[in-house]
mmCIF file as gemmi writes it, N, C-alpha and C atoms, coordinates in Angstrom:
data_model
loop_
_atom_site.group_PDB
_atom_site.id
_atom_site.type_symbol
_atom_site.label_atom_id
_atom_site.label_alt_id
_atom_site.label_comp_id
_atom_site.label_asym_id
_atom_site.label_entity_id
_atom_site.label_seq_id
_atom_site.pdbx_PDB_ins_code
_atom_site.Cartn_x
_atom_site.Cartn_y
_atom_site.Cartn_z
_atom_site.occupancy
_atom_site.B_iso_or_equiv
_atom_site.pdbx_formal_charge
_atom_site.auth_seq_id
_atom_site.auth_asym_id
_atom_site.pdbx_PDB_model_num
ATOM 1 N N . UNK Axp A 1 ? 111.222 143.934 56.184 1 0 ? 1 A 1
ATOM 2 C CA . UNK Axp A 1 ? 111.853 143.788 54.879 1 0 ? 1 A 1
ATOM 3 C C . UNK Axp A 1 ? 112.716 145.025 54.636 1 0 ? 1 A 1
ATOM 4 N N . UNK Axp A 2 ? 113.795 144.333 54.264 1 0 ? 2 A 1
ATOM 5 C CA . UNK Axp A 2 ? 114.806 145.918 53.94 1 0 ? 2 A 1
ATOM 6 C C . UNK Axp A 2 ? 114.342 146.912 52.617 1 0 ? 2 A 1
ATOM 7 N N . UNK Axp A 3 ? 114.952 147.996 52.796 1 0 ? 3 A 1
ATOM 8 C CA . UNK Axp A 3 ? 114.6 149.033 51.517 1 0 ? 3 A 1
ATOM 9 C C . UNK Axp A 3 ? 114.925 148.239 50.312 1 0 ? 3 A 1
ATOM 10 N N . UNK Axp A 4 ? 116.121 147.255 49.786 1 0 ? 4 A 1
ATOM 11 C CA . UNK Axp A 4 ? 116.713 146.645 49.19 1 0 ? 4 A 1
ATOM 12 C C . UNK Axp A 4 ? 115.616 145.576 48.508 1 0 ? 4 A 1
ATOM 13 N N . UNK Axp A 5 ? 115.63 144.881 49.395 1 0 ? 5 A 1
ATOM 14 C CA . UNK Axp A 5 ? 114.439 143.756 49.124 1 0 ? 5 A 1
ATOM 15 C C . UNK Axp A 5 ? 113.198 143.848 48.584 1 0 ? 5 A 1
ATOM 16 N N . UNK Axp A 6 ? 112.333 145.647 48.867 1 0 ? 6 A 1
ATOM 17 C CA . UNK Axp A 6 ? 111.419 145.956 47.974 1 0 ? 6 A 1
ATOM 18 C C . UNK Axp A 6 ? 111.732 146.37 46.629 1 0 ? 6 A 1
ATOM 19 N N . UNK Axp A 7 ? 113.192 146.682 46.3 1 0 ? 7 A 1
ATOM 20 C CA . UNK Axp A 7 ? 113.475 147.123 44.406 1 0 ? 7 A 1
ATOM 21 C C . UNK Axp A 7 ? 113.67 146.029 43.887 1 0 ? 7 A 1
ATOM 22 N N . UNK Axp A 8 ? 112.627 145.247 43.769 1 0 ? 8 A 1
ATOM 23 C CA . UNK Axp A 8 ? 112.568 144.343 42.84 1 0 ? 8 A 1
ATOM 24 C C . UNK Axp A 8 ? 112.014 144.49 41.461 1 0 ? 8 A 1
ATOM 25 N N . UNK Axp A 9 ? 111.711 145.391 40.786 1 0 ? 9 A 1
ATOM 26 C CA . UNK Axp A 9 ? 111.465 145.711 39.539 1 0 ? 9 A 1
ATOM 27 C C . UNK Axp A 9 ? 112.332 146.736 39.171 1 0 ? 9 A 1
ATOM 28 N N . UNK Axp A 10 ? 112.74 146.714 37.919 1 0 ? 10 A 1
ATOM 29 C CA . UNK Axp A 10 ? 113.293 148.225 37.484 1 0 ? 10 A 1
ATOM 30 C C . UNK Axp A 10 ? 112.453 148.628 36.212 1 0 ? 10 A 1
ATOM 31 N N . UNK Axp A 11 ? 112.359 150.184 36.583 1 0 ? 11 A 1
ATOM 32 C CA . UNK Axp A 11 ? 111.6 151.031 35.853 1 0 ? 11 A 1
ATOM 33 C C . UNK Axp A 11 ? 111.862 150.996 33.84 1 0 ? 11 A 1
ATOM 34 N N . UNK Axp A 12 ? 111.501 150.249 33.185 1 0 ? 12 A 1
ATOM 35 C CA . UNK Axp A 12 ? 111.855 150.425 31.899 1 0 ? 12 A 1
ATOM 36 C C . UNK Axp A 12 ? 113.061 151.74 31.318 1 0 ? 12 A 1
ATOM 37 N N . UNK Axp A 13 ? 113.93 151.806 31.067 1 0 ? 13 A 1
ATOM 38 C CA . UNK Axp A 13 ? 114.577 153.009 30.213 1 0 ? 13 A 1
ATOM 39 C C . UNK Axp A 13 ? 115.633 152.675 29.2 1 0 ? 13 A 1
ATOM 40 N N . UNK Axp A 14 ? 116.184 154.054 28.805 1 0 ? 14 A 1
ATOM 41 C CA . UNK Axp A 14 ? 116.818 153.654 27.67 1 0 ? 14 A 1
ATOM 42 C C . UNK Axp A 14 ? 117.762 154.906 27.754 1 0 ? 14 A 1
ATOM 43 N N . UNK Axp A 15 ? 119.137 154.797 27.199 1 0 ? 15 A 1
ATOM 44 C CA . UNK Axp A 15 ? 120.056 155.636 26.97 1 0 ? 15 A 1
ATOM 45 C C . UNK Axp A 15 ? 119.88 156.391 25.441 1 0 ? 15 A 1
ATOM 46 N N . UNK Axp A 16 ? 119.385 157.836 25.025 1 0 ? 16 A 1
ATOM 47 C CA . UNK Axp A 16 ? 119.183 158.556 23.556 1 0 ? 16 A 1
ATOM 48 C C . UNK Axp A 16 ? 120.193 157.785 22.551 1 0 ? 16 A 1
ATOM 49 N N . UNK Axp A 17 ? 119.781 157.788 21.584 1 0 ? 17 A 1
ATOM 50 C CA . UNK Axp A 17 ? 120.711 157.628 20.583 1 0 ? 17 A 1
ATOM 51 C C . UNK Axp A 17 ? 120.858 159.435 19.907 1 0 ? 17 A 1
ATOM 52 N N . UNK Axp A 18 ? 121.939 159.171 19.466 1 0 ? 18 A 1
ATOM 53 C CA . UNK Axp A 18 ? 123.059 160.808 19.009 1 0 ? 18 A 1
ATOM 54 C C . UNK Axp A 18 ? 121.554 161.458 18.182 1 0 ? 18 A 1
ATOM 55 N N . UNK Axp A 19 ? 120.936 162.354 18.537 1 0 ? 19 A 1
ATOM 56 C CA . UNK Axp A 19 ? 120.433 162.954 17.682 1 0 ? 19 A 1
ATOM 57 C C . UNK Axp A 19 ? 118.723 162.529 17.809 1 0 ? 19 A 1
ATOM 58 N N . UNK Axp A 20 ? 118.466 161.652 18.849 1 0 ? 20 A 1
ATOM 59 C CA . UNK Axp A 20 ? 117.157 161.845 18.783 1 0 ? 20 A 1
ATOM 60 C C . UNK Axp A 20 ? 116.576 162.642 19.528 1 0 ? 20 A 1
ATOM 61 N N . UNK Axp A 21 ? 114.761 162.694 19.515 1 0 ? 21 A 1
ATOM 62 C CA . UNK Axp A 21 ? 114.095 163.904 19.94 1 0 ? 21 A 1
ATOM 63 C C . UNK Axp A 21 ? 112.908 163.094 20.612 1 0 ? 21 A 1
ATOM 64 N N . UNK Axp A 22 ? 111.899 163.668 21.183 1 0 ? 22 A 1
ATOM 65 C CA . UNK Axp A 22 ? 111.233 163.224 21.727 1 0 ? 22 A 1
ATOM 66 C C . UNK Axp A 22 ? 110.144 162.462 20.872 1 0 ? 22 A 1
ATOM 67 N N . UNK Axp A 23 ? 109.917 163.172 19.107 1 0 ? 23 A 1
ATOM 68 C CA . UNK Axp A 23 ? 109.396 162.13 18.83 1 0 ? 23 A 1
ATOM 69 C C . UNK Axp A 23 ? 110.05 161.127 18.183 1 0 ? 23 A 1
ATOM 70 N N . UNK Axp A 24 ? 111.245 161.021 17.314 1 0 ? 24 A 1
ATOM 71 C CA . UNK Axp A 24 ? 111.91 159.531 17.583 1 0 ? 24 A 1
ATOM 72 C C . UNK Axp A 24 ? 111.559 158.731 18.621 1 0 ? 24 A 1
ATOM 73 N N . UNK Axp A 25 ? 112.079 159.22 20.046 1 0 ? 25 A 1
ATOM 74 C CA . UNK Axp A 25 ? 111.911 157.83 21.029 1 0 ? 25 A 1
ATOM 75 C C . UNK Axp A 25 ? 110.682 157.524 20.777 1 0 ? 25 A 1
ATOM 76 N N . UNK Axp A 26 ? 109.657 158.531 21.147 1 0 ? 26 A 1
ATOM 77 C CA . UNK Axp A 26 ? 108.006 157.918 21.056 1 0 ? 26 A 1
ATOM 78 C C . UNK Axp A 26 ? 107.707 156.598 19.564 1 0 ? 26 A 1
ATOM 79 N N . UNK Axp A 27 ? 108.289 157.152 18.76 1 0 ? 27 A 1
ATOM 80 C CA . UNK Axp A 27 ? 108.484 156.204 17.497 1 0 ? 27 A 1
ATOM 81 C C . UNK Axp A 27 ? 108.472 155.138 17.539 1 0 ? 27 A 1
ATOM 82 N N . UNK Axp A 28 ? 109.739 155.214 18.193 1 0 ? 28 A 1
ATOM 83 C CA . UNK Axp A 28 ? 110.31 153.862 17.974 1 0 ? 28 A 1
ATOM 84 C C . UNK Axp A 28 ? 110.106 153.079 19.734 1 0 ? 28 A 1
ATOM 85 N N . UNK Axp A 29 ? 109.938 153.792 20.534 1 0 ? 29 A 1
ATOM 86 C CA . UNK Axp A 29 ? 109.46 152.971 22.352 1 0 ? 29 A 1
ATOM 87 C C . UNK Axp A 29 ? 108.208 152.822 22.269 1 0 ? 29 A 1
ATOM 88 N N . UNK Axp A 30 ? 107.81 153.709 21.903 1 0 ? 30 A 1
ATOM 89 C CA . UNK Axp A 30 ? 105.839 153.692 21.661 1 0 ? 30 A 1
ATOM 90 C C . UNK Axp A 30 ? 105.065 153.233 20.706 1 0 ? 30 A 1
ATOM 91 N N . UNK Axp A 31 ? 105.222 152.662 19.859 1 0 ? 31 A 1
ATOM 92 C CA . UNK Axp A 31 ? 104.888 152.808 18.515 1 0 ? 31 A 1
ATOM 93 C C . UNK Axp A 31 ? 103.243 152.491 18.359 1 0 ? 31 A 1
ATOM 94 N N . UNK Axp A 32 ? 102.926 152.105 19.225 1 0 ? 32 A 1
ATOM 95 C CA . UNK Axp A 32 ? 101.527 151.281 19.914 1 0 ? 32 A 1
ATOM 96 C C . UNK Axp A 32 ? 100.341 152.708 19.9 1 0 ? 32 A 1
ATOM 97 N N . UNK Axp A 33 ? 101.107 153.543 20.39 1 0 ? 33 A 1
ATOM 98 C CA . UNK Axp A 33 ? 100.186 154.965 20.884 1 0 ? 33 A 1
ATOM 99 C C . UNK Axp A 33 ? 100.262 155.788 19.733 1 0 ? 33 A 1
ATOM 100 N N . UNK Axp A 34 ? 99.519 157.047 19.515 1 0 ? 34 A 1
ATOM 101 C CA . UNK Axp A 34 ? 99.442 158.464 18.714 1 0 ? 34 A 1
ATOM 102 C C . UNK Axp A 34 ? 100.491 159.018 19.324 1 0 ? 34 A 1
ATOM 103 N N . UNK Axp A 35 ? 101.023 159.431 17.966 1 0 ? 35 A 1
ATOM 104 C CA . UNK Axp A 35 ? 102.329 160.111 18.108 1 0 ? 35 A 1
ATOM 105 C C . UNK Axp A 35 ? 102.553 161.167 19.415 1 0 ? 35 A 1
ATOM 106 N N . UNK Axp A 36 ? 101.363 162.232 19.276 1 0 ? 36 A 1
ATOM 107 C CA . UNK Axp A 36 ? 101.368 163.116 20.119 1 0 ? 36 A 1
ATOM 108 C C . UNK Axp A 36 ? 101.13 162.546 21.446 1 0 ? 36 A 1
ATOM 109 N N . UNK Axp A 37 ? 100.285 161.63 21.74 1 0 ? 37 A 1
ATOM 110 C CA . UNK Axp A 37 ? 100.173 161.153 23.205 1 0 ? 37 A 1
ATOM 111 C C . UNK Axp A 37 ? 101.429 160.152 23.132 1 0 ? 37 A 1
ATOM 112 N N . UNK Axp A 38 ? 102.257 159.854 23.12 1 0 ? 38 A 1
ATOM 113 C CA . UNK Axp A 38 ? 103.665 159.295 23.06 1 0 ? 38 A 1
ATOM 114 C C . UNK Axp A 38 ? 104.596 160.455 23.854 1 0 ? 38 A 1
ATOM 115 N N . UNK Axp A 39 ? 104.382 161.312 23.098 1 0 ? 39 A 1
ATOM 116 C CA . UNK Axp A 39 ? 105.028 162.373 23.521 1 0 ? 39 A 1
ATOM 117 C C . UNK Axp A 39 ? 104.608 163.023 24.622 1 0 ? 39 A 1
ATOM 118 N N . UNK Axp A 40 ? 103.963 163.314 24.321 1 0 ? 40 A 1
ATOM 119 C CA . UNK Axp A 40 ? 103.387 163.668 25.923 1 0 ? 40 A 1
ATOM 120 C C . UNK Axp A 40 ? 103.958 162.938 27.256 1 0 ? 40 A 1
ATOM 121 N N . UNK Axp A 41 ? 103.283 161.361 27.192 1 0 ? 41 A 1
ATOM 122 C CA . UNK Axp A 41 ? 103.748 160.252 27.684 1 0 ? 41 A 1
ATOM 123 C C . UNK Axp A 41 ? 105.129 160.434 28.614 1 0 ? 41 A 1
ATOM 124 N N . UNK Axp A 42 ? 106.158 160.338 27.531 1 0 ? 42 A 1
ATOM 125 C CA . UNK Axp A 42 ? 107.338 160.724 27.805 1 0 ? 42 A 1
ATOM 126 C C . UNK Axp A 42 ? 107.778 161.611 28.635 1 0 ? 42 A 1
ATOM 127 N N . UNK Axp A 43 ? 107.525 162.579 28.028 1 0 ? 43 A 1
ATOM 128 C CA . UNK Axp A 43 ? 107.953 164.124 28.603 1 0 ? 43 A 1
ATOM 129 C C . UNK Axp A 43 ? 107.373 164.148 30.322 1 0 ? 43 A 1
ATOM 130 N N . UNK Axp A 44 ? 106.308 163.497 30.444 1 0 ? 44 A 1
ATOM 131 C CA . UNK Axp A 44 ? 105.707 163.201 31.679 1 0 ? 44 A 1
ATOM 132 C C . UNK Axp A 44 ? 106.257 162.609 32.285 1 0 ? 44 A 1
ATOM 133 N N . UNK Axp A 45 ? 107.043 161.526 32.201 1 0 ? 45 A 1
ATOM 134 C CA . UNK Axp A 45 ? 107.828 160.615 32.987 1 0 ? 45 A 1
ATOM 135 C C . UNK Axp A 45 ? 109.122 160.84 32.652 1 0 ? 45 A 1
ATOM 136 N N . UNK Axp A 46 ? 109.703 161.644 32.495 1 0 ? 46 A 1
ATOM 137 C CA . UNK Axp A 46 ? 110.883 162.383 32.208 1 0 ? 46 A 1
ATOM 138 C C . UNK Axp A 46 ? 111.123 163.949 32.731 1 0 ? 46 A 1
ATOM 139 N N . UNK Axp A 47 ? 110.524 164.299 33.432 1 0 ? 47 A 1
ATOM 140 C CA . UNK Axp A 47 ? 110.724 165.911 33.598 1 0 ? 47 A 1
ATOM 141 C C . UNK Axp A 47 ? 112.081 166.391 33.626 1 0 ? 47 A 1
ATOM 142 N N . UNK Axp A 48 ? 112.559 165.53 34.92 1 0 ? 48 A 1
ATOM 143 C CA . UNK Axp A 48 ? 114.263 165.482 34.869 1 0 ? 48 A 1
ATOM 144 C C . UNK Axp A 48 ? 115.318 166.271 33.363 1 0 ? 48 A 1
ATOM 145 N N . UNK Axp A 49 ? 114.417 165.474 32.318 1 0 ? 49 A 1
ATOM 146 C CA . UNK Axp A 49 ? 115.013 166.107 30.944 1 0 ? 49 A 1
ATOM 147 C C . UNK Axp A 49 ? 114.407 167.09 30.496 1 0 ? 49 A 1
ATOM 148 N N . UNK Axp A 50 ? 112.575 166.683 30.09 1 0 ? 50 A 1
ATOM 149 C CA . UNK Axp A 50 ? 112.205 167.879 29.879 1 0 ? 50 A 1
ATOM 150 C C . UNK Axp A 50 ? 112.164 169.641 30.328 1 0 ? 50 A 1
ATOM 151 N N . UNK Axp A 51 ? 112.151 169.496 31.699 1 0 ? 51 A 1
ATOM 152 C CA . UNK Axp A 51 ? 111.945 171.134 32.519 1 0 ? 51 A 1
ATOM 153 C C . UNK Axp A 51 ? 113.752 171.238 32.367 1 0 ? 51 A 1
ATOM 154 N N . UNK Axp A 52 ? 114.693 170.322 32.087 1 0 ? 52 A 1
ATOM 155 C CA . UNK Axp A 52 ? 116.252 171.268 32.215 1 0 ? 52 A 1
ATOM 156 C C . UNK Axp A 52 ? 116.477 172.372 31.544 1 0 ? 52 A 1
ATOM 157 N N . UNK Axp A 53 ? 116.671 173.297 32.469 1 0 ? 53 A 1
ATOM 158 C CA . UNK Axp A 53 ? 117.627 174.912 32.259 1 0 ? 53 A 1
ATOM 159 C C . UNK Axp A 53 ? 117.659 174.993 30.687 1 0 ? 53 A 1
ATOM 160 N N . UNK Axp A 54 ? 116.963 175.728 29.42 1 0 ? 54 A 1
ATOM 161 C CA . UNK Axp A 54 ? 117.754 175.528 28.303 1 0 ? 54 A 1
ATOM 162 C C . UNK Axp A 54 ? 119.48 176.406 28.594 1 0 ? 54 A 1
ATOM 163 N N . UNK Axp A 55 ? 120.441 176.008 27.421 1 0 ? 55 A 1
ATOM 164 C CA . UNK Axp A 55 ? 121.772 176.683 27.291 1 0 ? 55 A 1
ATOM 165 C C . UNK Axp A 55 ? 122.238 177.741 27.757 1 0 ? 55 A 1
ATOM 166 N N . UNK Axp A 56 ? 120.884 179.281 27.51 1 0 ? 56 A 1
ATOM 167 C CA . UNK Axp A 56 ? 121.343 180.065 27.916 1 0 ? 56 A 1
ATOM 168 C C . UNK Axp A 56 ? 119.784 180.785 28.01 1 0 ? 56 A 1
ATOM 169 N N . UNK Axp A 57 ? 119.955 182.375 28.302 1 0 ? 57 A 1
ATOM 170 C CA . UNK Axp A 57 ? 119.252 183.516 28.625 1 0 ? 57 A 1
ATOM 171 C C . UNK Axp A 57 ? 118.53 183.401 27.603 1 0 ? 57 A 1
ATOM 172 N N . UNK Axp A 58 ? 116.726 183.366 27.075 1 0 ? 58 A 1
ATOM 173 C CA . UNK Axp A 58 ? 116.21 183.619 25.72 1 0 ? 58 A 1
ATOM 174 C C . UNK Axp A 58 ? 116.738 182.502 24.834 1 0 ? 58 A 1
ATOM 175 N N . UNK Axp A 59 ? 116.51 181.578 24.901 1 0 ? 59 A 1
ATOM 176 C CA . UNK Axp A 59 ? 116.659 180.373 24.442 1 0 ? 59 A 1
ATOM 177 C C . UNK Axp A 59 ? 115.192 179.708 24.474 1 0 ? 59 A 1
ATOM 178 N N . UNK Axp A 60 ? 115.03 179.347 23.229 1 0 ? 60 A 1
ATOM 179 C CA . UNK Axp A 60 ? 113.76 178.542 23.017 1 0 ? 60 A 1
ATOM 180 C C . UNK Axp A 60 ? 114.234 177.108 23.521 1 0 ? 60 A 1
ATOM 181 N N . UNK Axp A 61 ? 112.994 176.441 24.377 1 0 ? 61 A 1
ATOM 182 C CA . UNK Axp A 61 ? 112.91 175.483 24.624 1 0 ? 61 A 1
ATOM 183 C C . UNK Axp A 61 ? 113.142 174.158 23.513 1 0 ? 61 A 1
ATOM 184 N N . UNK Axp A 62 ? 113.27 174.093 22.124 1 0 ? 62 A 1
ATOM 185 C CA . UNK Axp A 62 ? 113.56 173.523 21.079 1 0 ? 62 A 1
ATOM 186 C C . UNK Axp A 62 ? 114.829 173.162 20.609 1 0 ? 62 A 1
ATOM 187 N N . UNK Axp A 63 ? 115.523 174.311 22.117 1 0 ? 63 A 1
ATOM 188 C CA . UNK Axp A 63 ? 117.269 174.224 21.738 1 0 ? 63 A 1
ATOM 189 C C . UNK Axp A 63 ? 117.909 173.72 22.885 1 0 ? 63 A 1
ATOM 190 N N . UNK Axp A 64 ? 117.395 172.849 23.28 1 0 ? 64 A 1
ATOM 191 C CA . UNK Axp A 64 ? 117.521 172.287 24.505 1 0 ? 64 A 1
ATOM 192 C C . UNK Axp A 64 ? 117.087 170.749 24.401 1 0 ? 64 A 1
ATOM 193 N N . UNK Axp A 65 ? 118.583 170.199 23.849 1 0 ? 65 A 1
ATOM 194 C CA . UNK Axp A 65 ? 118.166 168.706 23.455 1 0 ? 65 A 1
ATOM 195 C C . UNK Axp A 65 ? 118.619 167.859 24.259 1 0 ? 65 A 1
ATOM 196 N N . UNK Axp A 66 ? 117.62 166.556 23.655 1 0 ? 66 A 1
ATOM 197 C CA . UNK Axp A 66 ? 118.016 165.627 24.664 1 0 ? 66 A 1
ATOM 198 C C . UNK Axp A 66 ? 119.522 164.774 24.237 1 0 ? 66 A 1
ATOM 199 N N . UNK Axp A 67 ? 120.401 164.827 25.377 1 0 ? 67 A 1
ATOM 200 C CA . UNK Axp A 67 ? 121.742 164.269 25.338 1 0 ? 67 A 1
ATOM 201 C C . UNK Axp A 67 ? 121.878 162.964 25.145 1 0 ? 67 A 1
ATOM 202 N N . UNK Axp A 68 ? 122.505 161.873 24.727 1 0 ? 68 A 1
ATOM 203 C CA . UNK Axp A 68 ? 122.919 160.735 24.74 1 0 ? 68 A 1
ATOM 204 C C . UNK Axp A 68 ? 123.471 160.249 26.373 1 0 ? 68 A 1
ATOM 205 N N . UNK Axp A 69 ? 123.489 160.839 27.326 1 0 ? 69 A 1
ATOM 206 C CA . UNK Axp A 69 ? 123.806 160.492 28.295 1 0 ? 69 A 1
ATOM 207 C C . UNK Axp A 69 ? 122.862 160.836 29.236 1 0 ? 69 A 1
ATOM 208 N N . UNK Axp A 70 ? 121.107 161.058 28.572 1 0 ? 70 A 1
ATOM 209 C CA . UNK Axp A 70 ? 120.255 160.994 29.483 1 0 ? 70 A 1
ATOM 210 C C . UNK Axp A 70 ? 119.668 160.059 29.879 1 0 ? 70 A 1
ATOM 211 N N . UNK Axp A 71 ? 119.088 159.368 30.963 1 0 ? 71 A 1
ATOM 212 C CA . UNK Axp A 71 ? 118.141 158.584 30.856 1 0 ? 71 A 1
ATOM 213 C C . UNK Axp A 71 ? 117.14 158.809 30.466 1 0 ? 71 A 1
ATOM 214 N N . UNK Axp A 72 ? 116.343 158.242 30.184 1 0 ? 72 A 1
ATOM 215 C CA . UNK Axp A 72 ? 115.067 158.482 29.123 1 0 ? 72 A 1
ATOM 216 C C . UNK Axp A 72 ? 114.376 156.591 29.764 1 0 ? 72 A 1
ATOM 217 N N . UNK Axp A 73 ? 113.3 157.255 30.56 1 0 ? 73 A 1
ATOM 218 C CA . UNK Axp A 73 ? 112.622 156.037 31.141 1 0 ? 73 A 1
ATOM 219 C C . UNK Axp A 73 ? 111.176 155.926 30.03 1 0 ? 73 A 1
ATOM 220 N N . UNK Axp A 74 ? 110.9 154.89 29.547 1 0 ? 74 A 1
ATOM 221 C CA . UNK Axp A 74 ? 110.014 154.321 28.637 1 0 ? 74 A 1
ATOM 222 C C . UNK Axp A 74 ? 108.555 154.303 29.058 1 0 ? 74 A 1
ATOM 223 N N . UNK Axp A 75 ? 107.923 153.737 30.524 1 0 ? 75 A 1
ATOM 224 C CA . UNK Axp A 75 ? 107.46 153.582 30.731 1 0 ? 75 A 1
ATOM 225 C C . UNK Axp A 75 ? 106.99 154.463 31.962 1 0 ? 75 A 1
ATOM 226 N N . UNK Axp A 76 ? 105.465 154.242 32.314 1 0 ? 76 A 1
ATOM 227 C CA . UNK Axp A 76 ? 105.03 155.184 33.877 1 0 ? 76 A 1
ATOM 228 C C . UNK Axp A 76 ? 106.373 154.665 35.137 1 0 ? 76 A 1
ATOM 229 N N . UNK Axp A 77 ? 105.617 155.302 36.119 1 0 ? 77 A 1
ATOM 230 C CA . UNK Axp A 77 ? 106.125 155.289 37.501 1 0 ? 77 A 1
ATOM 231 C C . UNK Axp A 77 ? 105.338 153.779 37.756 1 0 ? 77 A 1
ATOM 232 N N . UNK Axp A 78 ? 105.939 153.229 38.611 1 0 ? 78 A 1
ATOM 233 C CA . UNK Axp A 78 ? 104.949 152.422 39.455 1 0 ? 78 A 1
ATOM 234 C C . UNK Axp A 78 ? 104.41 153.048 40.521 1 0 ? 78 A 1
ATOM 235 N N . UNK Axp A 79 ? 102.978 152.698 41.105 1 0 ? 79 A 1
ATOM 236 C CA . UNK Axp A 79 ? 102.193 153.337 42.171 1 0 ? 79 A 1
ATOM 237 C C . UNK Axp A 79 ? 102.582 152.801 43.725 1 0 ? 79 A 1
């Protein structure tokens, strides 16, 4: 079977809307879970966004938002 033929599912995600944060998405993708384990959630299956470089030198991690042109996957990995 080709590499092709096994991506038969795609991973849940979503493109930010202008101005949200990690707990918006959890909000409104999660709404099922506690806020804080939402978040968590996320940030876990997102590192890609979460661990990025903040702006500059001494920059709190708080100033380091998530872009409208990130992906932002909703759901786990598959195993």
């Amino acid at each position: 079977m080709s590499a092709t033929a096994q991506l038969s599912r795609v991973r849940k995600s979503i493109l930010p809307q202008g101005g949200d944060t990690w707990e918006t998405i959890a909000a409104r993708e999660l709404p099922g879970m506690a806020a804080a384990d939402a978040v968590a959630a996320l940030q876990s299956w997102n590192l890609h966004v979460f661990m990025r470089a903040a702006g500059g030198v001494g920059r709190l991690r708080s100033d380091n938002p998530i872009l409208p042109s990130d992906v932002i996957f909703v759901e786990a990995p598959q195993a």
